[in-house]
C-alpha positions in Angstrom: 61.8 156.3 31.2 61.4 153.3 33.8 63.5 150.6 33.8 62.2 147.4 33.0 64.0 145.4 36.3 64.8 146.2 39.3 68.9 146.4 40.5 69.4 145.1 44.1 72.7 145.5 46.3 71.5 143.2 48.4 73.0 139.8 47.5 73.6 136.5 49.8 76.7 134.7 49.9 76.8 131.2 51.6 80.5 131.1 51.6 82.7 132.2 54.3 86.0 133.7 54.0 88.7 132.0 53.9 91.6 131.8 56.8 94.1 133.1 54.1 91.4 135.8 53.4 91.0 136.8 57.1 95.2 136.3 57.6 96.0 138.9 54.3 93.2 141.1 55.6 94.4 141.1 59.2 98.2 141.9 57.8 97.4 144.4 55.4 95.8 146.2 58.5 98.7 146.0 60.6 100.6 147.3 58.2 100.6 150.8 59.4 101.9 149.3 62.8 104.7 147.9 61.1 107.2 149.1 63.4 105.6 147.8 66.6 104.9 144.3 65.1 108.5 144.1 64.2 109.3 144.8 67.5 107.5 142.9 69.4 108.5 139.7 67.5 112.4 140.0 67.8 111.2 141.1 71.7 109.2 137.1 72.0 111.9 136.0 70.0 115.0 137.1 71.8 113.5 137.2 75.6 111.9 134.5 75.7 112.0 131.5 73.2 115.7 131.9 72.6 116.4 132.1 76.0 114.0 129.2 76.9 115.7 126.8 74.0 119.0 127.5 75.8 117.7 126.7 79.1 116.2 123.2 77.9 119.4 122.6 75.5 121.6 123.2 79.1 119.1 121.3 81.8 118.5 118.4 79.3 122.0 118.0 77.4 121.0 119.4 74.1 123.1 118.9 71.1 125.0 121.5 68.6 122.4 121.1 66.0 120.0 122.4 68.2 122.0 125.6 68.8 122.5 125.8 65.3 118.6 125.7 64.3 117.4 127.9 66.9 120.2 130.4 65.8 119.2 130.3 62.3 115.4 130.2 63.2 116.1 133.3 65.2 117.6 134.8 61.9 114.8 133.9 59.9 112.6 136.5 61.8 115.7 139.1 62.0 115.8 139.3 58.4 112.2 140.4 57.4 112.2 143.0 60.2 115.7 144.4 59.1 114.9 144.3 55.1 111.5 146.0 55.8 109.1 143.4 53.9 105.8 143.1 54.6 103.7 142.5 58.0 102.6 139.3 56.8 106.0 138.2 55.8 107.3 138.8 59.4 104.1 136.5 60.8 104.7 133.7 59.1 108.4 133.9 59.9 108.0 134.0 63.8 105.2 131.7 63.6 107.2 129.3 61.7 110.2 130.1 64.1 108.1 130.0 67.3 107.2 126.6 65.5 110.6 125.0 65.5 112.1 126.7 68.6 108.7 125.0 70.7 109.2 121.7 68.9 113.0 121.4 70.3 112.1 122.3 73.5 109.7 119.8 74.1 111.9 117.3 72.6 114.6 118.5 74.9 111.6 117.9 77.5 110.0 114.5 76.5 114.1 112.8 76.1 115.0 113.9 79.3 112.0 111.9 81.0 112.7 108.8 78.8 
């Protein structure tokens, strides 16, 4: 017997994904690299951020609380990586670390030329 209509799989979407879409996707391929991606952000973070905030905190007279959130910054990416969570847990903690440790050394930067 024939059926009456006709099923397509063709279908057209006008909407695009999503950056949330495209960041889970992205993570939940990098997954099975875990390891490396853990790596490499406690490498950035401890070679050359940490190093660089010290550098601007010591050239341009930085204050204690500046120590004290790049230090704690620092940890916030050391503790994904060491309790194993998720990829995309570790991004948006050295993203949001790379964040803070950039935004004190430019104001390191911009109060030493005032």
């Amino acid at each position: 017997m024939a059926t009456l209509s006709h099923s397509t799989s063709v279908y057209t979407s006008s909407e695009k994904a999503s950056v949330s879409t495209l960041f889970n996707d992205f993570a939940n391929k990098a997954e099975f690299n875990r390891i490396g991606w853990a790596a490499t952000a406690i490498a950035v973070q401890g070679c050359v951020f940490s190093p660089a905030l010290l550098l601007s905190m010591a050239y341009q007279g930085g204050g204690d609380w500046q120590f004290l959130v790049g230090i704690l910054s620092f940890l916030m990416v050391l503790v994904p990586v060491l309790s194993a969570l998720h990829v995309k847990h570790i991004f948006r903690a050295f993203t949001l670390s790379a964040i803070v440790h950039l935004a004190i050394i430019l104001f390191n930067v911009f109060n030493s030329l005032a």
